[in-house]
C-alpha positions as CSV (number, residue, x, y, z in Angstrom):
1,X,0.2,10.6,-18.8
2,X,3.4,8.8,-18.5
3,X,4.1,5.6,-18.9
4,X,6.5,5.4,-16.5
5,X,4.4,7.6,-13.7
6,X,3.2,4.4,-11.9
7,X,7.0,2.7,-12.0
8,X,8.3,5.4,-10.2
9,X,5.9,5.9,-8.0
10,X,8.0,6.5,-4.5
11,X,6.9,3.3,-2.7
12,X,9.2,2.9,0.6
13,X,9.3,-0.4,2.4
14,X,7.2,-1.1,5.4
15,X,9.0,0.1,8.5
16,X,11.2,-2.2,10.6
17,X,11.6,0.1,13.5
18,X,8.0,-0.6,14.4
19,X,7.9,-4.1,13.4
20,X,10.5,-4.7,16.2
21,X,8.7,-2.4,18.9
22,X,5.5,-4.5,18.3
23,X,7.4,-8.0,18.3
24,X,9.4,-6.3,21.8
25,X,5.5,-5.5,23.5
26,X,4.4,-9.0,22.1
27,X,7.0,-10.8,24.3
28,X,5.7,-8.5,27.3
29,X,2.1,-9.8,27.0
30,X,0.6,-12.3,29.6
31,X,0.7,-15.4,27.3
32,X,3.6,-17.9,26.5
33,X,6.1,-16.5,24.0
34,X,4.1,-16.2,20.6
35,X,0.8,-17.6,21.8
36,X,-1.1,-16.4,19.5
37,X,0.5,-17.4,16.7
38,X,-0.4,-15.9,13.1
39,X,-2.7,-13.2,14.6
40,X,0.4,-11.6,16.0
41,X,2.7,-11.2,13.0
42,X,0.0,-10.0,11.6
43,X,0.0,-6.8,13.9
44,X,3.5,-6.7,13.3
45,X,3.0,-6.2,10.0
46,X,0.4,-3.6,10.6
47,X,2.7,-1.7,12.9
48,X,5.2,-1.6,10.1
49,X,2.8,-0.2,7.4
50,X,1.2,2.4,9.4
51,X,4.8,3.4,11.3
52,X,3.1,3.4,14.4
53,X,2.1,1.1,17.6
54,X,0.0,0.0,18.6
55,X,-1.7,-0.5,14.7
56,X,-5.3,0.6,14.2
57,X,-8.3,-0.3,12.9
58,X,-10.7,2.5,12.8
59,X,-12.4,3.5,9.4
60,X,-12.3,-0.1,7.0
61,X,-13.8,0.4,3.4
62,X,-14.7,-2.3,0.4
63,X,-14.4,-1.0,-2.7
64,X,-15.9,-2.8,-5.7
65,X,-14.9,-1.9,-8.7
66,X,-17.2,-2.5,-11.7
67,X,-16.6,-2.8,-15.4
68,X,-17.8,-5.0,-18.9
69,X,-15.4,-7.8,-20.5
70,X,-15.5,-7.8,-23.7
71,X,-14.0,-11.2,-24.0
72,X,-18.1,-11.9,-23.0
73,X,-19.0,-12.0,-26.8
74,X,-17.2,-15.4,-26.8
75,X,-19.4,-17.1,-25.1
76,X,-17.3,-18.1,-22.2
77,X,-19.6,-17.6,-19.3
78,X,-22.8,-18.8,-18.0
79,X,-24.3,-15.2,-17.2
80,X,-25.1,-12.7,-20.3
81,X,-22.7,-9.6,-19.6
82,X,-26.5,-7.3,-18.4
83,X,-25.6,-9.6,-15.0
84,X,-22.6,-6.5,-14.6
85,X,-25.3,-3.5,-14.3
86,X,-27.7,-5.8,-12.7
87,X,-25.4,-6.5,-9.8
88,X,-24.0,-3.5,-9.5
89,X,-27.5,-2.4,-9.0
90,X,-28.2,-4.8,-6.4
91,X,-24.7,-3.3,-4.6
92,X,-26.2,-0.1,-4.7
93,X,-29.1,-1.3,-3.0
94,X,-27.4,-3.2,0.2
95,X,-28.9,-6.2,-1.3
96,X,-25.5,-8.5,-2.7
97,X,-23.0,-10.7,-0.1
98,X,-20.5,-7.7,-0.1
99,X,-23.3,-5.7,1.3
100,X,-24.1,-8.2,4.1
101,X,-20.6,-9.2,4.9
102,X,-19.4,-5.5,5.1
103,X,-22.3,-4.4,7.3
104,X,-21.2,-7.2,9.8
105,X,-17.7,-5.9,10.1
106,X,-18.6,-2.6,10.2
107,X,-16.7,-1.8,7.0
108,X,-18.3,0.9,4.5
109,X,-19.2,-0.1,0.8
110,X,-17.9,1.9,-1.7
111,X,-19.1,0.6,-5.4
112,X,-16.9,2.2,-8.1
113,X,-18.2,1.9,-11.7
114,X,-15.1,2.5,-13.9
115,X,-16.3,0.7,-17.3
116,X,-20.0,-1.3,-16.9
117,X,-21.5,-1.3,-20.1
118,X,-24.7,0.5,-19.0
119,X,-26.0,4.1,-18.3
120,X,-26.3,4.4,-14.1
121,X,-26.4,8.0,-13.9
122,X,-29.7,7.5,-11.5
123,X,-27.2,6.0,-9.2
124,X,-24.3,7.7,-9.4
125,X,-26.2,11.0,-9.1
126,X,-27.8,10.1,-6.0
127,X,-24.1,8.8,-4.7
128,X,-25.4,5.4,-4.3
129,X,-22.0,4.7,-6.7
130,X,-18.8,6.7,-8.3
131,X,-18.6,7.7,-11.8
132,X,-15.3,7.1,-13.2
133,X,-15.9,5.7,-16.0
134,X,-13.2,4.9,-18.9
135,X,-15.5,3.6,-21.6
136,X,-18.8,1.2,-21.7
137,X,-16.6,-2.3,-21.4
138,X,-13.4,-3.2,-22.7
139,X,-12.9,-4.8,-26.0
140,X,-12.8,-8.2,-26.6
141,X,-9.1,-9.4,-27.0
142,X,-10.0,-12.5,-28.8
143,X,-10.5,-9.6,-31.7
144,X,-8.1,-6.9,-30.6
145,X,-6.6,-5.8,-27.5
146,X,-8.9,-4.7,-24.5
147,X,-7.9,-0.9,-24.7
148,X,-5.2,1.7,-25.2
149,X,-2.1,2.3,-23.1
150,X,-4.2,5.9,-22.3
151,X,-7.4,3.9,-21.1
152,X,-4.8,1.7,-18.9
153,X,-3.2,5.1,-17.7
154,X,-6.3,6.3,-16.8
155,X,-7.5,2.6,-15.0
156,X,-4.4,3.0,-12.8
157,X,-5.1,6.5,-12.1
158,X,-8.6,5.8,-10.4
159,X,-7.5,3.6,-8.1
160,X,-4.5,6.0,-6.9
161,X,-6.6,8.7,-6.7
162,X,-9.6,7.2,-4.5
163,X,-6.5,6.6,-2.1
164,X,-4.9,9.7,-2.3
165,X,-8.7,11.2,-1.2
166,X,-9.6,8.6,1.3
167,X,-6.1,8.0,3.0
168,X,-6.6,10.7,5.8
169,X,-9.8,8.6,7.3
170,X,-9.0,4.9,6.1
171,X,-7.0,2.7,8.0
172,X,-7.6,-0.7,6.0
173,X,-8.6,-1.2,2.3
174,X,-10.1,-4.1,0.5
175,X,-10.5,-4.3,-2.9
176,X,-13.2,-6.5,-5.1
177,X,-15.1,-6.5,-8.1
178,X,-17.9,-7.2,-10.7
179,X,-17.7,-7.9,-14.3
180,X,-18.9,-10.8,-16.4
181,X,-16.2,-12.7,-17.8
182,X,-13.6,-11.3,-15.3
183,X,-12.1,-14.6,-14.4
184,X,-11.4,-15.1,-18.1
185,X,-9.6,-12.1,-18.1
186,X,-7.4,-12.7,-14.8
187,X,-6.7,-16.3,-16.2
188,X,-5.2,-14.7,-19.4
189,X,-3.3,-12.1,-17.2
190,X,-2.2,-15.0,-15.4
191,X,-0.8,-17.0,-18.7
192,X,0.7,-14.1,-19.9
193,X,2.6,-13.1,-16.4
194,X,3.9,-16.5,-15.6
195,X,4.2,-18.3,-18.7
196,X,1.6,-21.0,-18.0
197,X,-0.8,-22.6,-20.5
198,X,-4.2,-21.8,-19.4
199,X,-5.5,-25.0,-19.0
200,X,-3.7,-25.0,-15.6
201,X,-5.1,-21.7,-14.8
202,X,-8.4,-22.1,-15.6
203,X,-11.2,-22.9,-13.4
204,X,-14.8,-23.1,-13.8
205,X,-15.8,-19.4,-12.9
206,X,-19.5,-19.2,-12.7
207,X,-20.1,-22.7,-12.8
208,X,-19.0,-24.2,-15.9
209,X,-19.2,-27.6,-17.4
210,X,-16.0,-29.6,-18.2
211,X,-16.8,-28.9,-21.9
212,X,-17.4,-25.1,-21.7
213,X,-13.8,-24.9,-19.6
214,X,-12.1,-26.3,-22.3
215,X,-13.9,-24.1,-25.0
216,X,-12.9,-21.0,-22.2
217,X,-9.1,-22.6,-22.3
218,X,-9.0,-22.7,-26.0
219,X,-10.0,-18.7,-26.3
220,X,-7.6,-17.7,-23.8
221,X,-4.4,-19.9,-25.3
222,X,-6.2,-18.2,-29.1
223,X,-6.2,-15.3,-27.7
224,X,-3.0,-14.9,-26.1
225,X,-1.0,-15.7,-29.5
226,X,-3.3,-13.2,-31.8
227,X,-2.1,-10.6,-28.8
228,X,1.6,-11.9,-28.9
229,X,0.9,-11.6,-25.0
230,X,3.3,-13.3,-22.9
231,X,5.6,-12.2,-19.1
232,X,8.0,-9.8,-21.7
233,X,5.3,-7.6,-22.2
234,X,6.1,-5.1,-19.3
235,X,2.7,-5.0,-17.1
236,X,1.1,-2.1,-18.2
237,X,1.0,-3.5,-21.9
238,X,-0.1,-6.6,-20.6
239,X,-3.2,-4.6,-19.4
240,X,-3.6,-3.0,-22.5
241,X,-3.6,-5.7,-24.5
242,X,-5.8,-8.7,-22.4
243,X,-7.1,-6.9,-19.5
244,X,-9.7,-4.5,-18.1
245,X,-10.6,-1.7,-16.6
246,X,-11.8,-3.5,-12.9
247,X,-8.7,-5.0,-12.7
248,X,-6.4,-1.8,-14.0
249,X,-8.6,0.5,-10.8
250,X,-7.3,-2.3,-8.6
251,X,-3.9,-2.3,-9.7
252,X,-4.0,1.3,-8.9
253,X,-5.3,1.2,-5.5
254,X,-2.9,-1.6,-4.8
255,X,-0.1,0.7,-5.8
256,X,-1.8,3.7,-3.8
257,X,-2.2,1.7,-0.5
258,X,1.7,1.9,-0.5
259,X,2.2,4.6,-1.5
260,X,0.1,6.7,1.4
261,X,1.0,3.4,3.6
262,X,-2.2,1.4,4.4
263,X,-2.6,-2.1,4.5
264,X,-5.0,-3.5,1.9
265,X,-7.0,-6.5,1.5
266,X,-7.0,-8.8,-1.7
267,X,-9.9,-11.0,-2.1
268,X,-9.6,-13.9,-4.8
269,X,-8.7,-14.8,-8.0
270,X,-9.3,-11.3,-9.9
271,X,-8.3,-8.8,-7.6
272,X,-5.3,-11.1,-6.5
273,X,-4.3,-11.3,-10.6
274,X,-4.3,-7.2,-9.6
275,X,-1.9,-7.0,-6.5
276,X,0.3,-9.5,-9.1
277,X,0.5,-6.9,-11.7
278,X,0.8,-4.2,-8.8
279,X,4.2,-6.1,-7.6
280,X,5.7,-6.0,-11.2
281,X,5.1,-2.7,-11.7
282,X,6.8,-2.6,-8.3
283,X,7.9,-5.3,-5.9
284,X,7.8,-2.9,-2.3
285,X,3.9,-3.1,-2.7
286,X,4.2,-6.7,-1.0
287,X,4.7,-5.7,2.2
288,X,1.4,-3.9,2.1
289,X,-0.9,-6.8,1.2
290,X,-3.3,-9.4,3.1
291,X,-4.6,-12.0,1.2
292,X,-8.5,-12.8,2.3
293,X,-8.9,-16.2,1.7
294,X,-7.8,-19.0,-0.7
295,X,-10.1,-19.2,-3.5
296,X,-10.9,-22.7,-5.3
297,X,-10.2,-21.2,-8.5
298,X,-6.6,-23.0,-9.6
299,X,-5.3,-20.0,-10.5
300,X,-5.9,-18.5,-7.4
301,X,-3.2,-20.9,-5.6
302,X,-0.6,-20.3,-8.6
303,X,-0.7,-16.4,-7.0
304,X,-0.4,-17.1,-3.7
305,X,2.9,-19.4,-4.4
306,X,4.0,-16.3,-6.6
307,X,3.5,-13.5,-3.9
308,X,4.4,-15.7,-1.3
309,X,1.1,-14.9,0.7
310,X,-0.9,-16.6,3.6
311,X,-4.5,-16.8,2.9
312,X,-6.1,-15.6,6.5
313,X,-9.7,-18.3,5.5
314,X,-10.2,-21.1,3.1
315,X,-13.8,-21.5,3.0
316,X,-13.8,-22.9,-0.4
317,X,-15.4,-19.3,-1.6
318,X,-15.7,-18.1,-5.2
319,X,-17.8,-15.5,-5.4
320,X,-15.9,-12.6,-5.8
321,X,-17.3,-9.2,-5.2
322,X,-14.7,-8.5,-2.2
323,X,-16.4,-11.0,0.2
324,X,-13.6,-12.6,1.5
325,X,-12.4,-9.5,2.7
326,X,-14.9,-8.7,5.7
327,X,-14.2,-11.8,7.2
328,X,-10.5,-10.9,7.4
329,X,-11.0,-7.7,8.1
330,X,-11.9,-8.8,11.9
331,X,-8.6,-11.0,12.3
332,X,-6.7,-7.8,11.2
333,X,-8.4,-5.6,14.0
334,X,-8.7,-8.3,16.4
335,X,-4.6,-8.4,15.9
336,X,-4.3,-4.3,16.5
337,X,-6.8,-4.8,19.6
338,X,-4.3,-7.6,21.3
339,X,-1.4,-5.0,20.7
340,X,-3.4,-1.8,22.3
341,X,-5.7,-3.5,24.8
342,X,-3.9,-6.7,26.1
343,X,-2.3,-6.5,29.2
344,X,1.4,-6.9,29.8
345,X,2.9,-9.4,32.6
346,X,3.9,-5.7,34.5
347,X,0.6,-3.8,34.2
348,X,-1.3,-7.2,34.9
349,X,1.0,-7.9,38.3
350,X,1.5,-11.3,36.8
351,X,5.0,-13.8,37.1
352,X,6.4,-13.9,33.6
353,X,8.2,-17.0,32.8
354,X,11.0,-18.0,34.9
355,X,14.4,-17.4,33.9
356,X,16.7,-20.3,32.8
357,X,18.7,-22.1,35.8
358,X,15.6,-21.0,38.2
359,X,14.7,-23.6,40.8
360,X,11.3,-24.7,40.4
């Protein structure tokens, strides 16, 4: 595969033709100008990805994307890497917050195992999860870089492609993961993208103590100049040399959502750090992207100034998995009901506002 593929991926820019019908119906509906505030830009923004008015909201899907961190062996979180299989597990069983929060918005789970460190044939053949896995885990990049530019390639490629088959019947996207370590892994992404020393990147993850931050912060900052990882390397190599494969399948689907134009939703800090390295690879995917929630991880905040993002919920939430995303995903329909089902000042037979110079 080409290195280049994913940079020249044809990504067009959202469509202002519709953006300005729904803003024109907007000031039609029975409400003061701009009532509603946020929720309606946000189905202007819907209107403009899908090129059509009003938006819907139909078909939502999760996906959670599943993979090993080898940065693990460095003892730099409070869970033993077997947590990855044994969540995914628990996925697979409708048992996890994902499952919960999806089923309450009516969203379909789609669990997505593209490098955990364990056999789950028994799951994958009775479609309980996909097989598309790259390899059992990355490598730890304290040692040597997480993979080859082919294994990035192919990362990238899993999250296009689960578009390109799902686009027909989706209307909105979310993206989230599981892997043990993976907020290591984002932090260093993060470093390395905007030139930042980890330490002001670096939350706690799991839980850590003060002292087992610092020892994370030290193998990140060690690890980033054995890599000579820094916001020259082009993305892709960034990947390759301090990332993983959950992250890379984001960055593809990221990258996919604009390309067959469908909005997506980030959740936190890792699959945030993935719409990041989505928009260098190419800045139209912007456009396409809701951000969940603000997460309380610091580096979190750092990518929302960066992307220049609204968090939709800040519930102090740090769990990962996708979880924000449900939650949002009922502001984003609730917007796409108020343009189809609200009623105009016409249809409604009610007095808009009166006209400047009017008497009262």
């Amino acid at each position: 595969m080409n290195k280049n593929f994913f940079n020249e991926l044809n990504i067009l820019p959202v469509n202002q033709k519709f953006s300005q019908i729904a803003k024109d119906h907007i000031e039609k509906l029975t409400m003061p100008p701009w009532a509603l505030g946020d929720l309606l830009n946000l189905g202007v923004q819907l209107s403009s990805i899908q090129e059509q008015f009003p938006p819907k909201i139909n078909h939502k899907t999760v996906y959670i994307f599943a993979g090993d961190n080898g940065i693990t062996d460095e003892n730099i979180s409070l869970f033993p890497k077997i947590v990855t299989e044994q969540m995914v597990r628990n996925f697979a069983s409708g048992g996890a917050a994902i499952n919960v929060l999806s089923r309450h918005a009516g969203a379909e789970t789609v669990i997505v195992d593209v490098g955990v460190d364990a056999n789950l044939e028994d799951l994958s053949q009775k479609g309980l999860i996909l097989n598309r896995k790259i390899r059992k885990g990355t490598y730890n990049f304290f040692e040597k870089p997480s993979m080859s530019l082919d294994e990035a390639l192919q990362s990238l490629q899993v999250g296009l492609d689960l578009v390109k088959e799902s686009f027909h019947e989706t209307d909105l996207y979310a993206i989230g993961e599981m892997g043990i370590g993976n907020t290591t892994t984002s932090s260093a992404l993060l470093s390395a993208l905007l030139d930042k020393d980890p330490d002001q990147l670096t939350g706690k993850g799991t839980g850590l103590n003060d002292q087992a931050r610092l020892h994370k912060v030290e193998i990140i900052r060690e690890s980033l100049k054995r890599r000579s990882a820094s916001s020259k390397d082009d993305p892709l190599t960034l990947l390759q040399k301090i990332g993983s494969f959950e992250i890379g399948a984001m960055v593809g689907m990221v990258l996919g959502c604009a390309l067959y134009r469908r909005p997506l939703l980030m959740d936190g800090l890792i699959s945030s750090t993935a719409g990041l390295l989505a928009s260098r690879i190419n800045k139209s995917v912007t456009p396409y992207l809701f951000l969940a929630h603000k997460s309380v991880e610091p580096g979190h905040m750092a990518i929302i100034e960066e992307l220049q993002l609204k968090p939709l919920l800040d519930l102090n939430m740090r769990l990962g998995e996708g979880s924000g995303t449900p939650l949002a995903m009922n502001l984003l329909e609730a917007s796409s009901k108020i343009m189809a089902e609200m009623a105009t000042f016409e249809s409604a037979q009610v007095s808009g506002q009166k006209e400047e110079g009017d008497k009262k």
